[in-house]
N, C-alpha and C positions, 0 to 999 in steps of 0.2 A: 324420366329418370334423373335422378341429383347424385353428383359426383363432386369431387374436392381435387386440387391439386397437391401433393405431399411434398411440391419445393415451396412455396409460397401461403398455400392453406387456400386460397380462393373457391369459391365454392362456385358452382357452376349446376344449370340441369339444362336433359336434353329429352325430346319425346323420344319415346321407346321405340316406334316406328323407324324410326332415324337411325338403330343401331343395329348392322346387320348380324346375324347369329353367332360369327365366326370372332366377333368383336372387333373393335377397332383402336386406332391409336389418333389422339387430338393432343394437338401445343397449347399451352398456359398461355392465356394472352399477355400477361402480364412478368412470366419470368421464363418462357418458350420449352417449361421440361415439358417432355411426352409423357404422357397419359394412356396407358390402355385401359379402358375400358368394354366390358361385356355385358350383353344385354341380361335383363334381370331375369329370373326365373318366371314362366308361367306359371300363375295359382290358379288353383280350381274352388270351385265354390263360391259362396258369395264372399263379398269382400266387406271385413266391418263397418259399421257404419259412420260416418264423416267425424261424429264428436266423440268418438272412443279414443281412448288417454292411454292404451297401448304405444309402447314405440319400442322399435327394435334398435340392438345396438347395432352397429356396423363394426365388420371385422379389422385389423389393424392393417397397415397397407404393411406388404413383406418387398423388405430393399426400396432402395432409394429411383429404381429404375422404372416398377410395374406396381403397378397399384389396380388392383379390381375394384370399380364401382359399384354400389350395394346401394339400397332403397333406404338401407339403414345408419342412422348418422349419431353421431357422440352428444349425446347432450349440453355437455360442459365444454365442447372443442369453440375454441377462441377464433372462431375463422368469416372471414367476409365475403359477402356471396357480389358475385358478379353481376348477377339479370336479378332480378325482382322475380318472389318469389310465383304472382300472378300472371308472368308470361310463361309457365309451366303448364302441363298438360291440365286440365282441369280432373283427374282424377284426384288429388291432392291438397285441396285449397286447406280443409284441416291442418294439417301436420305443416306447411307453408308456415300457417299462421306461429306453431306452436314452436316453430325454428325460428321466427323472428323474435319471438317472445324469447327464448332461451339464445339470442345470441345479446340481445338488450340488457339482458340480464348481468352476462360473460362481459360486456362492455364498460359497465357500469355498475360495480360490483355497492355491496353496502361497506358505509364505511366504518372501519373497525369502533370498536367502541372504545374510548378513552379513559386508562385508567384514573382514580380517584388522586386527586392530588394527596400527595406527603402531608403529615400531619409533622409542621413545624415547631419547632420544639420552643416553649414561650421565654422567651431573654427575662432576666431578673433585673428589674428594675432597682440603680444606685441608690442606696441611701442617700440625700443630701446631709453632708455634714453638719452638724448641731453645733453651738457653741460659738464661743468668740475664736479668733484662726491666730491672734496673735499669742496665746500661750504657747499654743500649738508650734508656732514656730520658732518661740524659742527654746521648748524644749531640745527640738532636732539641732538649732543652733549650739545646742550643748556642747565642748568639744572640738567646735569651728568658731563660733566665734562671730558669725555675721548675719544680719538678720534679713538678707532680700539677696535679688541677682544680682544687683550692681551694690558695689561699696557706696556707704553713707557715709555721712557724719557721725552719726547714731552709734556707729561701730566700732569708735575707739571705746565704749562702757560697753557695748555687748562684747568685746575681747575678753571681759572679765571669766567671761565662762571657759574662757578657754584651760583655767586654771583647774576645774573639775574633772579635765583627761587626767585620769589616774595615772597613764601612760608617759605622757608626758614630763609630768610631777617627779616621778617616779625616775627616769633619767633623766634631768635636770638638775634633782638632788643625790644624784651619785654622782655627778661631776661636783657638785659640791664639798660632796663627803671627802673624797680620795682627794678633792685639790687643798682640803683644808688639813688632811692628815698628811699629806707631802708637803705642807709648809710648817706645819710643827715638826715633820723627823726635821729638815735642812735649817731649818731654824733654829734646833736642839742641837743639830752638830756643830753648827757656827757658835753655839755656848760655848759649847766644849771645848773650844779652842784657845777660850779666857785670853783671846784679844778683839778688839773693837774693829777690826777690819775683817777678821771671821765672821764676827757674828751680823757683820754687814751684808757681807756675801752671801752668807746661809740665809737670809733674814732676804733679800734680793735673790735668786735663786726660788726660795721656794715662795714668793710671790708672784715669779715669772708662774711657777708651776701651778698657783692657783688659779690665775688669772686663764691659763691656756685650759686647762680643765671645766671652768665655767663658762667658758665662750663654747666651747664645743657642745657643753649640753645646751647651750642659748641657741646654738645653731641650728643645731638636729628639732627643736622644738619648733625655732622660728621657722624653718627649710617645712615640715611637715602639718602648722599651722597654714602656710600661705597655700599648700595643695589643698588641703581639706576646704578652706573657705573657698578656695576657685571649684572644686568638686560640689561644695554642699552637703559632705559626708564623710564617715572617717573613715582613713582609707590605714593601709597596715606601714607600721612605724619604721620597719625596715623600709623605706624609702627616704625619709630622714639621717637615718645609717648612714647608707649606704651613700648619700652627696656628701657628708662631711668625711665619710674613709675613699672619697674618690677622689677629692679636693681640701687636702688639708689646709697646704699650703695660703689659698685663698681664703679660707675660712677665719685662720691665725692671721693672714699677715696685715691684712686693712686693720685690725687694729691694732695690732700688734705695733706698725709704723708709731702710732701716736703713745705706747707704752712706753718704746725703746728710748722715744723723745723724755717722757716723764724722767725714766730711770736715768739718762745725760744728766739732768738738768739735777737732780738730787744727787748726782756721784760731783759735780761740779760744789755744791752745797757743803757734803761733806768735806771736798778737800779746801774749802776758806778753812771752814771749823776745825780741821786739823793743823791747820795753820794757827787757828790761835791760839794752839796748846804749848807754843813752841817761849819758852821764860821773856821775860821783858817784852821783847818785840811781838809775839804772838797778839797778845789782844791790841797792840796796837795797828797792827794790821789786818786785825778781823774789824776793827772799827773804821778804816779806811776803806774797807773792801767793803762795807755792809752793800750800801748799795747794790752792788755787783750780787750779794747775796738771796736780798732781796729780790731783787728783779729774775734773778733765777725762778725763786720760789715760787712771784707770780707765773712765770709763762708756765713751769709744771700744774697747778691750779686751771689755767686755760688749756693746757695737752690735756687734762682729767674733763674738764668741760666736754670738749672737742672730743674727744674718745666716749662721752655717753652719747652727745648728738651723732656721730656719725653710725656708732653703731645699733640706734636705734631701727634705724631700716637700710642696713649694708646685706643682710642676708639672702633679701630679697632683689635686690639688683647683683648683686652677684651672681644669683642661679640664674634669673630671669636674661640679665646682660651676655652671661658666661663671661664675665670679670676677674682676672688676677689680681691679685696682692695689692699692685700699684695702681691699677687703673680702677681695683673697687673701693679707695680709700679718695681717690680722685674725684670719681662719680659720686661717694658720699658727698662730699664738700661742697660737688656742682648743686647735686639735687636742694641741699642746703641755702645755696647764695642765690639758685634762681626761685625759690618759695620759700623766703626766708622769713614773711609775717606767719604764715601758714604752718611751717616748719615747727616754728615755737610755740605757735597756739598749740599744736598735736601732742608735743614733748611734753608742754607744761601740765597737760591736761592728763599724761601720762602718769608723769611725775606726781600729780595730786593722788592719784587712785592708788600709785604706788606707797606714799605714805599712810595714806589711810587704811590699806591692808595693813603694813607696818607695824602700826597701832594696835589695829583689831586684834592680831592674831598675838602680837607680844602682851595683849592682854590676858589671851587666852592659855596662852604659856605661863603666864607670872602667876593667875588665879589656879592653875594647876599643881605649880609647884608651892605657893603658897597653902593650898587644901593638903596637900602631899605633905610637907615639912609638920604639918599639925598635925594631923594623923598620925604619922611615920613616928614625929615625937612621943607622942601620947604612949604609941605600942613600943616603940624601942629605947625610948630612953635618950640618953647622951650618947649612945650611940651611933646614932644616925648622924648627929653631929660632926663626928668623927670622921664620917663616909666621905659626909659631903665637904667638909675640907682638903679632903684627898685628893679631889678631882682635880687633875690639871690646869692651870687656867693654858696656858699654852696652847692647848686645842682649840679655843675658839679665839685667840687673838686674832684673828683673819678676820672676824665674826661682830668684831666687838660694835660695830651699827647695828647690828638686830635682835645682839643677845641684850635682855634688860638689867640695867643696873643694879637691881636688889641679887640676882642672882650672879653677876661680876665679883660683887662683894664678898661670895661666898665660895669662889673660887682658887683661893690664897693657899699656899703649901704649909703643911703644918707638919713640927719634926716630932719623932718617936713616937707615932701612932702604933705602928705595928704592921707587919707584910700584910695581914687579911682585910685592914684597911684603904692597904695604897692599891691593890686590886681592886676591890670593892669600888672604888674612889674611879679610877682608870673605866670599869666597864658601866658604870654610872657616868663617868663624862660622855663614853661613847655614844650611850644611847638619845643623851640630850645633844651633841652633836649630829643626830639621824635625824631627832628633831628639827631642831634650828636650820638643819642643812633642807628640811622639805618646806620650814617658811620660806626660806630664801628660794627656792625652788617655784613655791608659786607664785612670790614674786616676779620672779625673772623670767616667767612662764608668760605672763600677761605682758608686761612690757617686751619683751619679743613681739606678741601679737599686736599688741597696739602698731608696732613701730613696721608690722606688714600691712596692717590697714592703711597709715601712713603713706606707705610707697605707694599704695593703690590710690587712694586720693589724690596725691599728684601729678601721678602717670599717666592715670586712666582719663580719654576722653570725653569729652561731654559731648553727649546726643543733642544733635541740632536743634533746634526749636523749631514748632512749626507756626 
């Protein structure tokens, strides 16, 4: 008889003989629960024969305490048998067999079959770029201004571009605009006063005021130049803003220092020369003081020098330093005296590109208004004539290094034209004022950038050699 234990699974058999009718109770040798077991039912008849494929199940054992042993066993039950199945009665050698076969089975199961790998998805292979890389990048330089990661040389003429940010241009020459039409009203008031110390004051005053107004747009350009070239990209101009209305003070006052010097040095000027208005003795003492007069004038001459070199690159050591007034007018001077062959190479080379736009662009303007005054005559007649002597010259005296001389000449006040003229004349200066004020603009646009490439050129480290 084969029997299982239901705490451990151990399988175990015993001859039939062995098991008395009443049944009996045996320990697991292996985990000592009791076992009852009862002898198997007598069959009658014959018994099939050895290789028939019959097999009965065995019923399930009921509680954990008694389990009945049956002849009949679970096919699929995962259990290990104790004695071999050959030390069993020999009525049984079949089914023996067909238990070892179905427990080998249960031991060693098949192993599942492996699903088909992912169909991975195919990567698209980059274009390699076509073409030469150096247009390429200075298009992107557009704007910024520099043409690799580290500052060149090369980058005081790639600054040129930097004049093509409409942005830029564009506040630049509204600090232009407004500081040139605040030196005509203070200049027109100091007329008005029909004395030569008025028209001093107003004529001084609203110099201060153009001067403050074009530094500021030099600022906000140059402040938002040296971000973009350290980025590589344009970033949003409120950031240029927003350092010069955080830091006025510092923006004005470096150079301002070297203005306030100029304007000394001219009010000392003026008071010889009003000295020698005074009868007899006056020009005899403007001719003893010349000297003294002189020598004024030059050191103004050197304050006007000193005031483009310093502030060719003050804007960027000021944000960079975070420098006040005094100490970024100091650090100009420094940076100045300790790369002082180098300094000048950068300025002068500055200063050339600066002319040469100059040029360019005042040719552009004179061959415009030249095409214009021909035309304009043809259809309007003496009319036009009219206009354009109406215009103020007043308005662009601030101006007068950029405005060209054919069109200076035609800026003269001429009386009893008539009110629809001297308007006319008025919003006709305005708009070539908008003009002139955005050459000046991209002028001043690019020498800002030069004079941040500047700073970086001298600042910046050099990578070791290897």
């Amino acid at each position: 008889m084969r029997y299982f234990c239901p705490g451990c699974g151990t399988k175990y058999n015993k001859p039939d003989k062995e098991i008395p009718d009443e049944g009996m109770s045996v320990k697991c040798e292996k985990c000592n629960f009791n076992i009852t077991i009862k002898p198997p039912k007598r069959r009658t008849g014959t018994r099939p024969p050895p290789d028939s494929k019959k097999t009965d199940v065995m019923p399930a054992a009921q509680g954990p305490a008694k389990t009945e042993a049956s002849d009949d066993w679970p096919e699929d039950e995962n259990v290990t048998t104790d004695e071999p199945v050959a030390q069993s009665s020999a009525a049984a050698p079949a089914e023996a067999t067909e238990d070892e076969n179905t427990a080998a089975d249960t031991k060693k199961p098949d192993k599942a079959e492996k699903p088909p790998p992912k169909a991975q998805p195919k990567k698209k292979k980059k274009k390699k770029p076509t073409g030469v890389k150096a247009p390429g990048r200075y298009l992107e330089s557009i704007g910024t201004g520099k043409s690799g990661d580290n500052f060149r040389f090369r980058d005081l003429f790639y600054s040129l571009a930097v004049g093509l940010d409409y942005r830029k241009v564009i506040i630049a020459g509204l600090a232009v605009f407004v500081g040139s039409l605040l030196f005509a009203g203070l200049s027109y008031l100091g007329f008005l006063t029909k004395s030569t110390t008025g028209m001093i004051i107003g004529s001084v005053l609203g110099g201060l005021a153009f001067w403050a107004f074009t530094i500021l747009g030099m600022a906000v350009t140059s402040y938002q130049t040296d971000r973009e070239m350290e980025a590589g990209k344009h970033l949003p101009i409120s950031q240029g803003i927003r350092f010069v209305t955080s830091r006025p003070l510092a923006v004005l006052g470096t150079p301002f220092i070297f203005v306030i010097g100029v304007l000394l040095m001219g009010a000392g000027i003026a008071v010889f020369s009003l000295i020698g208005r005074i009868p007899y003795a006056g020009p005899l003492i403007y001719g003893l003081t010349f000297s003294v007069t002189f020598t004024l004038a030059l050191i103004a001459v050197l304050l006007c020098v000193m005031f483009v070199i310093t502030t060719f690159s003050y804007v960027p050591a000021i944000a960079r330093e975070n420098l006040g007034p005094y100490s970024g007018a100091k650090r100009a001077v420094a940076l100045v005296r300790q790369n002082l062959a180098r300094y000048i190479m950068h300025i002068l080379i500055a200063a050339v590109c600066v002319y040469a736009l100059v040029i360019l662009l005042n040719m552009l303007v004179v061959s415009a208004m030249w095409g214009l005054g021909w035309v304009g005559g043809k259809a309007m007649g003496p009319d036009l004539t009219s206009v354009l002597l109406e215009i103020p010259y007043r308005l662009f005296s601030i101006l007068v290094i950029i405005v060209p001389d054919p069109i200076l000449r035609m800026f003269q006040a001429a009386a009893g034209q008539g009110w629809q003229f001297t308007v006319a004349g008025w919003l006709v200066g305005v708009v070539l004022l908008a003009v002139f004020s955005g050459v000046m603009a991209f002028v001043l646009t690019y020498f800002g950038a030069a004079g941040v490439v500047n700073y970086h050129l001298l600042t910046q480290k050099k990578a070791p050699k290897d």
